[in-house]
Backbone and ligand atoms as CSV (ligand in chain L), in Angstrom:
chain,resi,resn,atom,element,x,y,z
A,1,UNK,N,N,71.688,86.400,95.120
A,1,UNK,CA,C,70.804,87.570,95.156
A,1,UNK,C,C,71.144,88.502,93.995
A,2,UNK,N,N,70.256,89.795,93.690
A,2,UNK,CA,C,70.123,90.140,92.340
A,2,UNK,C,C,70.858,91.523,92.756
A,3,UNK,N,N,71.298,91.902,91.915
A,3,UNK,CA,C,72.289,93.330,92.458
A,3,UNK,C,C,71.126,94.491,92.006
A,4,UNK,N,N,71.236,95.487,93.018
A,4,UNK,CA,C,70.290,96.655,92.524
A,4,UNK,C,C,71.530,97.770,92.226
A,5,UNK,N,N,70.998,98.417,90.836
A,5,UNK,CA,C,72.002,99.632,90.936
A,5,UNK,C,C,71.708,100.702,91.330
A,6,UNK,N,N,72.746,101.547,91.791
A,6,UNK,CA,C,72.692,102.430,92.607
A,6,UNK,C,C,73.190,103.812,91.615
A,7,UNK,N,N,72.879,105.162,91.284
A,7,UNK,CA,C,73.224,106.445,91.238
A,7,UNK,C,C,74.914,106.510,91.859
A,8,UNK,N,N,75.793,106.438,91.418
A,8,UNK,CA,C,77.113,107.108,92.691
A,8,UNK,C,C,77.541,107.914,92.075
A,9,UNK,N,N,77.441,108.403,90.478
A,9,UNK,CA,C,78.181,109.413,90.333
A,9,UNK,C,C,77.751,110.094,88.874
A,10,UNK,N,N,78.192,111.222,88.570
A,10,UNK,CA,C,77.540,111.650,87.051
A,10,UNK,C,C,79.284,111.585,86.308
A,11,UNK,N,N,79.149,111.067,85.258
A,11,UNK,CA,C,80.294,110.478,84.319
A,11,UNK,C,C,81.369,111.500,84.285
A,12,UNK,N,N,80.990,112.645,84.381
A,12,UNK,CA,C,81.871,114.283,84.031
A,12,UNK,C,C,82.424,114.478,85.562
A,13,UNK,N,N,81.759,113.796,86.763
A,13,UNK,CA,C,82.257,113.929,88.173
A,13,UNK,C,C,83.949,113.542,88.155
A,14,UNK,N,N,84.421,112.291,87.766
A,14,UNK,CA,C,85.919,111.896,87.320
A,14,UNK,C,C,86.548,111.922,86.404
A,15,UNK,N,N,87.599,112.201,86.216
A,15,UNK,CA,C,88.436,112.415,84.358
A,15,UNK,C,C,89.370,111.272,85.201
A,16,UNK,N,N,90.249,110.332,84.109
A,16,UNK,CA,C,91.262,109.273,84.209
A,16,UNK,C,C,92.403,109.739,85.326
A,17,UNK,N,N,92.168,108.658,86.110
A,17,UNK,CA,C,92.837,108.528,87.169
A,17,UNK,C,C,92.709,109.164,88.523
A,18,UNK,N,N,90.943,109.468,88.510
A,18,UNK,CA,C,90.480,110.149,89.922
A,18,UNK,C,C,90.210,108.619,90.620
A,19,UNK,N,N,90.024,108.669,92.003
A,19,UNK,CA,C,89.311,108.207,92.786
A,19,UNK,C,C,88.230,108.924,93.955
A,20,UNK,N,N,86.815,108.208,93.940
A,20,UNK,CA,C,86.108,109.273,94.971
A,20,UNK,C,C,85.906,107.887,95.738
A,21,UNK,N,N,85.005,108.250,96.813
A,21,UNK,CA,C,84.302,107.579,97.397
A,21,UNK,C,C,83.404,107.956,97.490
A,22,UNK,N,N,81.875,106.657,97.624
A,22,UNK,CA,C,80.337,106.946,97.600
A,22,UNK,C,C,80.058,106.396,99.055
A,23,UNK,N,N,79.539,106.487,99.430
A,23,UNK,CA,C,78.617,105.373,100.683
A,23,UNK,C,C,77.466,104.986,99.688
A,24,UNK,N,N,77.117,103.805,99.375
A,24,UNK,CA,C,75.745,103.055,99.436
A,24,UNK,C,C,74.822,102.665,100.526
A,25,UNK,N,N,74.078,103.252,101.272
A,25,UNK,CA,C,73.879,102.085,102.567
A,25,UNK,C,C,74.343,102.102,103.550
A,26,UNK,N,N,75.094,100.558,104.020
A,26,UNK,CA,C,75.901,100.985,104.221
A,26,UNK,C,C,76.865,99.838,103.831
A,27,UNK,N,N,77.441,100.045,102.549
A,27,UNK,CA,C,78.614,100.037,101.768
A,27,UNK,C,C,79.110,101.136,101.613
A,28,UNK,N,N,80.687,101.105,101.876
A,28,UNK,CA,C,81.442,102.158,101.463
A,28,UNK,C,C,82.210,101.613,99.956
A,29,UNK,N,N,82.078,102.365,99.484
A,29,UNK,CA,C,82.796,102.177,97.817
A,29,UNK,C,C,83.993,103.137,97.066
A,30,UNK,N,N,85.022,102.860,96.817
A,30,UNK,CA,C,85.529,103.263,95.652
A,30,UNK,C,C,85.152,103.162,94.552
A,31,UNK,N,N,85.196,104.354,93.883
A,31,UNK,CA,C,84.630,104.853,92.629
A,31,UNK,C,C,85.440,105.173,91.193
A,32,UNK,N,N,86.476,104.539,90.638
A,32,UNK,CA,C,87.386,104.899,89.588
A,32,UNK,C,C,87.152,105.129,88.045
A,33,UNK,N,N,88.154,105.709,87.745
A,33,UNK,CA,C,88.136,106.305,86.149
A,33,UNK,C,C,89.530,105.626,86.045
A,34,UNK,N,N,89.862,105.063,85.105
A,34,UNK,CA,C,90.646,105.006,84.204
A,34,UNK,C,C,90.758,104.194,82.859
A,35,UNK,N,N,91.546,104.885,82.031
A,35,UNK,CA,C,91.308,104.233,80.730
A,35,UNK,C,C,90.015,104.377,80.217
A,36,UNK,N,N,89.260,106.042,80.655
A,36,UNK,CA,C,88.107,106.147,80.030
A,36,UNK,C,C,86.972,105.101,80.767
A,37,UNK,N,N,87.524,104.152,81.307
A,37,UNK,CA,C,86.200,103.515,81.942
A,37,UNK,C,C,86.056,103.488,83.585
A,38,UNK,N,N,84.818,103.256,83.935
A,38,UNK,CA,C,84.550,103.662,85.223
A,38,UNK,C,C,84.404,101.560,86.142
A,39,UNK,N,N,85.293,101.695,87.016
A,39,UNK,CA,C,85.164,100.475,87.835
A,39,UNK,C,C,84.621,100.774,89.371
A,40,UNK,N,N,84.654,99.883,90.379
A,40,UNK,CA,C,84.219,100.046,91.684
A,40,UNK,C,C,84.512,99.064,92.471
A,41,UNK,N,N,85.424,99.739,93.768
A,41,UNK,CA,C,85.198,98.824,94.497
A,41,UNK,C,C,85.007,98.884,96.271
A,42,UNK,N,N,85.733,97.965,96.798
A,42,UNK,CA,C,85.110,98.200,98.285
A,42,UNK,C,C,85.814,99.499,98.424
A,43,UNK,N,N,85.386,99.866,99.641
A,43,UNK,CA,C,85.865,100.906,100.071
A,43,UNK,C,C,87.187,101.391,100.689
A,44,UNK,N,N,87.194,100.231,101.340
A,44,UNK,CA,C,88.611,100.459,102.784
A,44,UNK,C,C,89.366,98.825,102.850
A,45,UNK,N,N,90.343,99.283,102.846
A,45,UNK,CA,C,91.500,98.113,102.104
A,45,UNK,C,C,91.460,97.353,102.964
A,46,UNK,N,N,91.655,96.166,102.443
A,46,UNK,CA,C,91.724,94.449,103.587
A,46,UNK,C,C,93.011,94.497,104.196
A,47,UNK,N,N,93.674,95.134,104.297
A,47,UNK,CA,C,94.822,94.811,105.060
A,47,UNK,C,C,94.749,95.645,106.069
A,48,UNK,N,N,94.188,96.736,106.813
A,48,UNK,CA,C,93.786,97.788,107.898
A,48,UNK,C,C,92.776,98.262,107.172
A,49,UNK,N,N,92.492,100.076,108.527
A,49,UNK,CA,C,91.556,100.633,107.828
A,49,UNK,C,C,92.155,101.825,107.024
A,50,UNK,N,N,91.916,101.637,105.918
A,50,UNK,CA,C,92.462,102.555,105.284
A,50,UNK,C,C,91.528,102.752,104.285
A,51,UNK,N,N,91.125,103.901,103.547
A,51,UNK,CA,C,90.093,104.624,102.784
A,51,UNK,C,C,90.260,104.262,101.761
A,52,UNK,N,N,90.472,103.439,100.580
A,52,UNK,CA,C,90.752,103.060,99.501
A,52,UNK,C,C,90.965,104.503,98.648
A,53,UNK,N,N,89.829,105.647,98.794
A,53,UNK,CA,C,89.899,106.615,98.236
A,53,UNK,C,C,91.006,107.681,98.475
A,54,UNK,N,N,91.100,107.458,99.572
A,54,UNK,CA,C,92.439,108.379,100.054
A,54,UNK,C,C,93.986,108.186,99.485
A,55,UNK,N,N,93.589,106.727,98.584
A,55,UNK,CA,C,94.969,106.191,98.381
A,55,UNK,C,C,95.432,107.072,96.573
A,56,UNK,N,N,96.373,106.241,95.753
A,56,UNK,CA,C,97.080,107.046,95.013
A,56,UNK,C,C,96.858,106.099,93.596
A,57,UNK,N,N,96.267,106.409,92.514
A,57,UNK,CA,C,96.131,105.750,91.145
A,57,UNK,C,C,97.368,105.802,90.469
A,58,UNK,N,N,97.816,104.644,89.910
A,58,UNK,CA,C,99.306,104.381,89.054
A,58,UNK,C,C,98.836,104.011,88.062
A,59,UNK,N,N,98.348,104.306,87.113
A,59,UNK,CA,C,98.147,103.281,85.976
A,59,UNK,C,C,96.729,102.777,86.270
A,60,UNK,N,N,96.835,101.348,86.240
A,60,UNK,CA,C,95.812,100.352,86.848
A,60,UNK,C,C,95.354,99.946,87.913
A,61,UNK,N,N,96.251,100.325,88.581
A,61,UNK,CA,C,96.497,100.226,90.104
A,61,UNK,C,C,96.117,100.849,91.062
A,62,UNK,N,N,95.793,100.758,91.992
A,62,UNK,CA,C,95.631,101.606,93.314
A,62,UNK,C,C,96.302,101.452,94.600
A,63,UNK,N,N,97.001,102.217,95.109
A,63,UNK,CA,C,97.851,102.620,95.824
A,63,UNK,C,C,97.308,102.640,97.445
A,64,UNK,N,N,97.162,102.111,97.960
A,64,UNK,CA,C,97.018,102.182,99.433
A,64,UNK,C,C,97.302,103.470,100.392
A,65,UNK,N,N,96.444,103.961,100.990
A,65,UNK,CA,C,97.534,105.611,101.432
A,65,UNK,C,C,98.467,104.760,103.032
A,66,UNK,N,N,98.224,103.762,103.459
A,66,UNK,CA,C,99.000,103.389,104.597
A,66,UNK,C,C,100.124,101.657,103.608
A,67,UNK,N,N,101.248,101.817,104.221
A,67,UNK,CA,C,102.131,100.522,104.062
A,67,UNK,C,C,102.341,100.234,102.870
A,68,UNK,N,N,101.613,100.618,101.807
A,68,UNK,CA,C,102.691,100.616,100.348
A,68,UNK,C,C,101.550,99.333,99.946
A,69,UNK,N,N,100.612,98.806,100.339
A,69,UNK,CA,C,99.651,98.029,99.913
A,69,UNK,C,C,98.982,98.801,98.541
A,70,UNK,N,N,99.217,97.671,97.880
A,70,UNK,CA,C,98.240,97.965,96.655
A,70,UNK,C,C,97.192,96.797,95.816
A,71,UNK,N,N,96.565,97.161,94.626
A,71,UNK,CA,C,95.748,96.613,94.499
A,71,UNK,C,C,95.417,96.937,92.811
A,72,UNK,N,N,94.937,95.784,92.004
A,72,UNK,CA,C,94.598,96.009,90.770
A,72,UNK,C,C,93.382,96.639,90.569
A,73,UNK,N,N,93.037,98.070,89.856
A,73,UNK,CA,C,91.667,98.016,89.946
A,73,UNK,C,C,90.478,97.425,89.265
A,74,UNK,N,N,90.873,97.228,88.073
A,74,UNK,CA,C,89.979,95.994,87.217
A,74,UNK,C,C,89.477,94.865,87.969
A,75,UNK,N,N,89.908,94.139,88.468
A,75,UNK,CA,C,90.082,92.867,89.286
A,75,UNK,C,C,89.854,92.691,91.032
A,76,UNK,N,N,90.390,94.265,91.344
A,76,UNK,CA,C,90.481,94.004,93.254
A,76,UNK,C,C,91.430,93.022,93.239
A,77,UNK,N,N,92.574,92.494,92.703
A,77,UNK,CA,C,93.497,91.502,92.920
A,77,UNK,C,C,94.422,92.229,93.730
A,78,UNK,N,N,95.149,92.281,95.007
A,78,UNK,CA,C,95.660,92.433,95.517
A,78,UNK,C,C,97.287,91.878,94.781
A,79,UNK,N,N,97.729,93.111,94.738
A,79,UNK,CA,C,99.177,93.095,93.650
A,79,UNK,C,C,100.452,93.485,94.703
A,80,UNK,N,N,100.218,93.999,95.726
A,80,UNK,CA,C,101.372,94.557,96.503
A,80,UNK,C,C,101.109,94.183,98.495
A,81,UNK,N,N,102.147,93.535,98.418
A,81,UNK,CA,C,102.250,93.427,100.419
A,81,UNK,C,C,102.597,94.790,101.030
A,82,UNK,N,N,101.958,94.315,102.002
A,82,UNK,CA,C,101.192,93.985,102.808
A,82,UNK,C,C,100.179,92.851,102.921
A,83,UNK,N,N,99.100,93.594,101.398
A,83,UNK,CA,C,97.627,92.830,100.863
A,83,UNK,C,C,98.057,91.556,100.336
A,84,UNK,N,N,96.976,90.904,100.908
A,84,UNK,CA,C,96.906,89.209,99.855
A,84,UNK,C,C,95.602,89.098,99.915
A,85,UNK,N,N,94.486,89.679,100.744
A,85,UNK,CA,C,93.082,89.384,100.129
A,85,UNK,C,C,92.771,90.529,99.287
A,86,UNK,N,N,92.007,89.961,97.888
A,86,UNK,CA,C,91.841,90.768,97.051
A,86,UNK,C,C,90.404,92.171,97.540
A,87,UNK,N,N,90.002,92.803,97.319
A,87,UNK,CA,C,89.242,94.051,97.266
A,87,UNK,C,C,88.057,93.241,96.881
A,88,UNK,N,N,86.554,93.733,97.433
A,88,UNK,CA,C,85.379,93.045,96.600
A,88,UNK,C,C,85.223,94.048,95.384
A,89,UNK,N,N,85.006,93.834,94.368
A,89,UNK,CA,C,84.827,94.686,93.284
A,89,UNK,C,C,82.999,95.020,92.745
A,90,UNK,N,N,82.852,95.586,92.489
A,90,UNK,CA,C,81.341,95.373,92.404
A,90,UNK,C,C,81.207,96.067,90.377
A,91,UNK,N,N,79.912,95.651,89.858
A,91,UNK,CA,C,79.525,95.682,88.945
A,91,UNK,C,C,78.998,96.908,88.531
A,92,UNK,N,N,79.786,97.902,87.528
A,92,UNK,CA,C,79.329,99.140,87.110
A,92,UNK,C,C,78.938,99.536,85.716
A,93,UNK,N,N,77.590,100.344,85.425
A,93,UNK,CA,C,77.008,100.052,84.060
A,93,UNK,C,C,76.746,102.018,84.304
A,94,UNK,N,N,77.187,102.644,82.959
A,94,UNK,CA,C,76.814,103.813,82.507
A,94,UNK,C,C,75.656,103.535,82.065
A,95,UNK,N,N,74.515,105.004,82.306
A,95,UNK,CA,C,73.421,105.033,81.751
A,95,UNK,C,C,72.935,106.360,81.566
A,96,UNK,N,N,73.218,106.992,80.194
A,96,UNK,CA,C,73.562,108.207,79.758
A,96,UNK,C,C,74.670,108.794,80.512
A,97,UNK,N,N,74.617,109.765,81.655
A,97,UNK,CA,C,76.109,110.376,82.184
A,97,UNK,C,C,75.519,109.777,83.597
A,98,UNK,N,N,74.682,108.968,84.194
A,98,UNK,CA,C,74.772,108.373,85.057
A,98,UNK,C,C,75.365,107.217,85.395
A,99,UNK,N,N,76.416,107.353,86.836
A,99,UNK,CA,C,77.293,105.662,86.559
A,99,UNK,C,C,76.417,105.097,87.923
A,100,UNK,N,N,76.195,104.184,87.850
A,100,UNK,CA,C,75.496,103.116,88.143
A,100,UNK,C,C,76.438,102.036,88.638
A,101,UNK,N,N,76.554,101.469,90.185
A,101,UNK,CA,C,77.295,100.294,90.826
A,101,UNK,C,C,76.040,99.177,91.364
A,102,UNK,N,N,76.450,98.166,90.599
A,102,UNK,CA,C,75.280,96.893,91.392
A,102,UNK,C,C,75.842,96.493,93.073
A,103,UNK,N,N,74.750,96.618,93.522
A,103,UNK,CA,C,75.131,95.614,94.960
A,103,UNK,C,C,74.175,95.205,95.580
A,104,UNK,N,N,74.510,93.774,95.915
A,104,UNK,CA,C,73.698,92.848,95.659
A,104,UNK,C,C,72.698,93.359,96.920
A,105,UNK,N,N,71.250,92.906,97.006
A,105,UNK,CA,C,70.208,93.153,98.122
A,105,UNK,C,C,70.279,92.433,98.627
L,1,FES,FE1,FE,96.208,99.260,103.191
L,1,FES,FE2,FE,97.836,98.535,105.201
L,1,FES,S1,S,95.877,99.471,105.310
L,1,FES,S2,S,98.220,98.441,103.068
């Protein structure tokens, strides 16, 4: 299926190393800045429920706010136990200061 993009945020909303969260729908999403570029992913971490957004940016990384679980954010690769399933990551395209996340219909 074809991903529709979605509005989640205006580019000036995050400076490097914020995390928000959007609802799509109903997808819940993490929303990141770093390294100047904007990624996305699920919302609430595979290992419990935990808010992805609530958690703590290191670098590349994202920090779990429960058990020390973490996670790559480029990738959703699950980098730290607890986690071993990776994060779904979804597809994000700037368009002027609008950031834009695909998910699929
Ligand atoms: Fe994220 Fe446990 S809920 S590490």
């Amino acid at each position: 299926t074809e991903a529709d993009y979605h509005r989640v945020a205006t580019t000036t909303d995050l400076h490097d190393g914020d995390v928000i969260e959007v609802q799509v729908g109903k997808t819940l999403l993490a929303i990141y800045k770093i390294d100047g570029g904007f990624y996305a992913t699920e919302g609430v971490c595979t290992h419990a429920y935990a808010r992805m957004a609530e958690g703590y940016v290191e670098g590349d990384v994202i920090e779990c706010p429960y058990h020390g679980g973490a996670f790559d954010i480029r990738s959703g690769k699950a980098v730290a136990a607890p986690c071993t399933q990776d994060l779904k990551t979804f597809p994000v395209r700037i368009d002027g200061d609008a950031v834009l996340v695909g998910i699929a219909s």
